[in-house]
C-alpha positions, 0 to 999 in steps of 0.5 A, spaced: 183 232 041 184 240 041 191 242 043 188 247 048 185 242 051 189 240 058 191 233 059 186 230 066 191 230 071 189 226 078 190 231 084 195 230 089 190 229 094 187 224 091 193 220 090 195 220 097 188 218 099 187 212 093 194 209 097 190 209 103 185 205 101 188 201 097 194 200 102 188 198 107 185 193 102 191 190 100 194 190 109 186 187 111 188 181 105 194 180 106 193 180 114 186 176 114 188 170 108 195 170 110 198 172 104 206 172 106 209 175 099 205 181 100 207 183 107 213 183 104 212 186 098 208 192 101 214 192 107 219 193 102 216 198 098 215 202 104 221 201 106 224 204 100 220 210 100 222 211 107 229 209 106 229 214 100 226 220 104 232 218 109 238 219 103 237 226 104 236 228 111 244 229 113 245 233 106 238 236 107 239 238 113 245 241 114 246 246 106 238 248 109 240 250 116 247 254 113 243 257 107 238 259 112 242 263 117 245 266 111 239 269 108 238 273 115 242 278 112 236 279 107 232 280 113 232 286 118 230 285 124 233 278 123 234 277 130 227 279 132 224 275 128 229 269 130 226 270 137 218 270 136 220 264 132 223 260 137 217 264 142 211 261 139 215 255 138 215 255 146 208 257 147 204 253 142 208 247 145 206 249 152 199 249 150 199 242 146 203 238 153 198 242 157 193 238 153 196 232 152 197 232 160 189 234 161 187 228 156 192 223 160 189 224 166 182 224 165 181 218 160 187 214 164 191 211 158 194 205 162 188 203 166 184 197 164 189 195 159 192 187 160 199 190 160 203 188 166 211 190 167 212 184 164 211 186 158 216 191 158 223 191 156 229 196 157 230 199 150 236 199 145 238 207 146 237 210 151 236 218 151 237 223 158 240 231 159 247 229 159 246 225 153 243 231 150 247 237 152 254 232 150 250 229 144 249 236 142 257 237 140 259 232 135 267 229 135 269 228 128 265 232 123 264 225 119 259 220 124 255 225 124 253 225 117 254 217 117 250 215 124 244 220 121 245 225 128 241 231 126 241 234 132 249 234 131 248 236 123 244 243 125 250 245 131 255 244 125 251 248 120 248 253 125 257 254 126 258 254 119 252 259 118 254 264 124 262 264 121 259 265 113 256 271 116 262 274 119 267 273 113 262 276 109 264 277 101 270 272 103 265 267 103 260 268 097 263 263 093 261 257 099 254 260 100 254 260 093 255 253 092 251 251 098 245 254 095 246 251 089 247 243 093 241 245 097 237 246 090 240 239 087 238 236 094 230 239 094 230 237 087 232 230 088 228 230 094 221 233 089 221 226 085 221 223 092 215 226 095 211 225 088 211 217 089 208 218 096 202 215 093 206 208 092 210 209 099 202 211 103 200 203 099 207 200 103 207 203 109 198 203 111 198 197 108 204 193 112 202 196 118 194 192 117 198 187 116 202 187 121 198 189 127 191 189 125 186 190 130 188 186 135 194 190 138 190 196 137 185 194 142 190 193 148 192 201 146 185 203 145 184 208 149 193 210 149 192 210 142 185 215 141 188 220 146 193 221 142 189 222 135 184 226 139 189 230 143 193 232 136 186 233 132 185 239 137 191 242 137 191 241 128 183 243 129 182 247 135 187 250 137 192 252 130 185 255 128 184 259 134 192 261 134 190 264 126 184 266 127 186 271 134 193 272 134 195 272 127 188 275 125 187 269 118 182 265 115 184 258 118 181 255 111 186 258 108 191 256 112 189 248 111 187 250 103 194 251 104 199 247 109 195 240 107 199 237 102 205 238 107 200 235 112 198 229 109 205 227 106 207 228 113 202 223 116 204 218 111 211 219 111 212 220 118 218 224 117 218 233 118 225 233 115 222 229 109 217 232 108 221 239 110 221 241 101 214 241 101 213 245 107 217 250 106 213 251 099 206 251 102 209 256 107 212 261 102 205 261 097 201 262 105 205 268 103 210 267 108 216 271 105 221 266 102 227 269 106 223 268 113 221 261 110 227 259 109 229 260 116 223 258 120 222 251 116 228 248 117 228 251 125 222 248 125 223 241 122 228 240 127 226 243 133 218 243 133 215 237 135 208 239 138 206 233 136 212 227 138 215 232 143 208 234 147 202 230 147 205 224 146 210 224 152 205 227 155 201 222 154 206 216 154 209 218 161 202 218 165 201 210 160 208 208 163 206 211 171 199 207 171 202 201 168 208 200 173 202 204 179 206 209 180 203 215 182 206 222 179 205 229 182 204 236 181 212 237 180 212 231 176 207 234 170 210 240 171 217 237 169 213 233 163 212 241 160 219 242 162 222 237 157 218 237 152 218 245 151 226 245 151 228 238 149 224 237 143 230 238 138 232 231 141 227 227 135 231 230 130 224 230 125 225 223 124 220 218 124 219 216 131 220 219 138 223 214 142 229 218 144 224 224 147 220 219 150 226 216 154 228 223 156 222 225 158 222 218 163 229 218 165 227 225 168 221 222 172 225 216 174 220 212 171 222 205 168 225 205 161 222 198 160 216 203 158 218 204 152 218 197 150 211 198 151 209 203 147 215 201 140 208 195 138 204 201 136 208 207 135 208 207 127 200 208 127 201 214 133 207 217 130 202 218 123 198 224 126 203 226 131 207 228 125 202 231 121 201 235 128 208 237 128 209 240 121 202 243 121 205 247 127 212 248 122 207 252 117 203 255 123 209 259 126 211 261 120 204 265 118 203 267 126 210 270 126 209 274 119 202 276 121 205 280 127 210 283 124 207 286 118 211 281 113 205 277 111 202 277 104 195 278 105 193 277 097 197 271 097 194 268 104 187 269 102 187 267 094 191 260 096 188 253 093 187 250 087 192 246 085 197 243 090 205 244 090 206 238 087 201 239 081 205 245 079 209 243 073 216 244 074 218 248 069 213 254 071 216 261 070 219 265 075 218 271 076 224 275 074 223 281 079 228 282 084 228 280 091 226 286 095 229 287 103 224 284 109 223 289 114 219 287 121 216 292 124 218 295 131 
């Protein structure tokens, strides 16, 4: 063989979608013949790849924060563009609930289901405002870390960020290391995201096997209103989003965004699959000290998915099942909750929290939640791939307004994934250049 000759290398993609299928084979066996060992072998290997994802997340979270608000002095109008983030986070989320509430209400998720207020039980933890303004403070600066609150974790950062800013030079040597820690942790977390091939087997497959079709058809209708709710917010209303506002080729967006978009259909987790998010932002030609702001903010706080279709959705289930009729008021407070209270699923996998604070808010039992924990692992899939689509959206929308973005860099993006790309490639030596947002 030549040594020019390039060594066959299966492309990302391909790998994720070779751990479906053979996840959804192994699952149908395992299910349909009974076979016990592999239930457990695939629920422990999907554990694994979850528990891994999770080993970071504290760390991950709170170095990304903190190094994220420094960069903001690299960055002028810092404190305009942090406002249009936080803007189109809201505006987009006000657009997916809308959706969301439109879908409950014309397909009646709960109607027809066999479900009775029996079959619900109050759930372990319980999320309400008071809950969530008090939760915001932590008591110690350790049961944060230890009980993986994120919610806490980004308020201390955000602290530590804003106060490394004050002191200016005297914090350099903090900043420095911060900066090198959040470099060790993404590097840690890359090797990770590479065994989503593995991880996508485990968990596709124990969930087949575990659920089958059997528990799907009593949700058939809940379940399909949050797949198609979230397909078109992915593929009707981002597209029109790019295409109108930020003047860009949707095709390219995807060519872009979809490693990030699969792993995080797989994995489940926004803060897991955040290293990968934030590097298909910035070769969308985001710039890297807006990115790596706005990715972060974005994993932790934006939630189109677990955060508005589905509580949305959710909320009219539990009404129909236990017949009570909601209002005008009662889905305003819906669109209320999901635009200010999404920072309360913390880019973990599930979005049990939000769900109970959005029915504490309507007065609606809690014991609907333990309706819906049976098919949460399969909805919350695409609502994640929803969320971390909106995390690279707002990024590319915000940027375009602004003059910031990379036109060349968005239009010539694809070919390999950022996975593919050897580790070692060289970095361009040129120094890095002051963002300026336009007025």
């Amino acid at each position: 063989m030549s040594a020019n000759t390039k060594s066959f290398k299966v492309p990302f993609w391909a790998q994720i979608l070779t751990g479906l299928l053979l996840g959804a084979a192994l699952g149908w066996i395992a299910r349909s013949q009974d076979v016990s060992w592999l239930v457990t072998a695939l629920e422990k290997i999907g554990d694994i790849f979850v528990g891994l994802l999770k080993l970071a997340v504290a760390p991950l979270v709170f170095f990304a924060i903190l190094v994220s608000i420094t960069n903001l002095r690299k960055v002028n109008n810092a404190a305009r563009l942090a406002g249009r983030t936080l803007l189109w986070f809201m505006i987009t989320s006000l657009i997916a609930v809308a959706i969301g509430l439109a879908i409950g209400l014309v397909t009646n998720p709960g109607a027809g289901t066999g479900l009775t207020p029996k079959d619900g039980e109050l759930p372990e933890k319980t999320g309400s405002w008071l809950d969530f303004l008090t939760g915001i403070v932590p008591t110690d600066v350790i049961t944060p870390f230890t009980e993986l609150n994120v919610l806490q974790i980004v308020f201390m950062a955000a602290v530590a960020g804003i106060a490394a800013l004050q002191l200016g030079e005297k914090a350099q040597p903090i900043l420095a290391l911060s900066e090198s820690v959040l470099e060790l942790l993404q590097k840690a977390l890359w090797w990770v995201i590479r065994l989503a091939p593995l991880g996508t087997v485990g968990l596709i497959g124990y969930a087949i096997a575990t659920y089958g079709w059997d528990l799907i058809g009593k949700y058939a209708t809940f379940t399909a209103d949050i797949y198609i709710g979230c397909a078109l917010v992915l593929f009707g209303v981002y597209p029109a989003l790019l295409a109108t506002v930020a003047k860009a080729s949707p095709i390219q967006f995807f060519k872009g965004a979809w490693p990030a978009i699969q792993l995080a259909f797989v994995s489940r987790s926004s803060v897991g699959t955040m290293p990968l998010t934030q590097k298909v932002t910035e070769r969308l030609g985001v710039p890297k000290e807006y990115a790596s702001f706005a990715v972060p903010f974005g994993a932790t706080t934006k939630m189109d998915g677990c955060a508005a279709i589905y509580p949305a959705i959710a909320a009219i289930f539990v009404a129909q099942i236990f017949d009570i009729q909601l209002g005008i008021g009662d889905y305003l407070l819906i669109a209320f909750v999901s635009v200010v209270g999404s920072a309360a699923t913390a880019g973990l996998t599930g979005a049990t929290v939000m769900l109970t604070l959005t029915l504490s808010t309507l007065g609606l039992p809690m014991e609907g939640v333990g309706l819906l924990l049976a098919i949460d692992p399969i909805v919350d899939m695409m609502r994640t791939a929803t969320n971390v689509a909106g995390q690279a959206l707002v990024p590319v929308i915000v940027s375009a307004r602004e003059g910031l973005l990379d036109r060349t860099a968005y239009d010539s993006v694809g070919g390999a994934s950022p996975v593919d790309e050897p580790e070692d490639r060289p970095v361009p030596a040129d120094e890095p250049r002051a963002v300026q947002a336009t007025a």
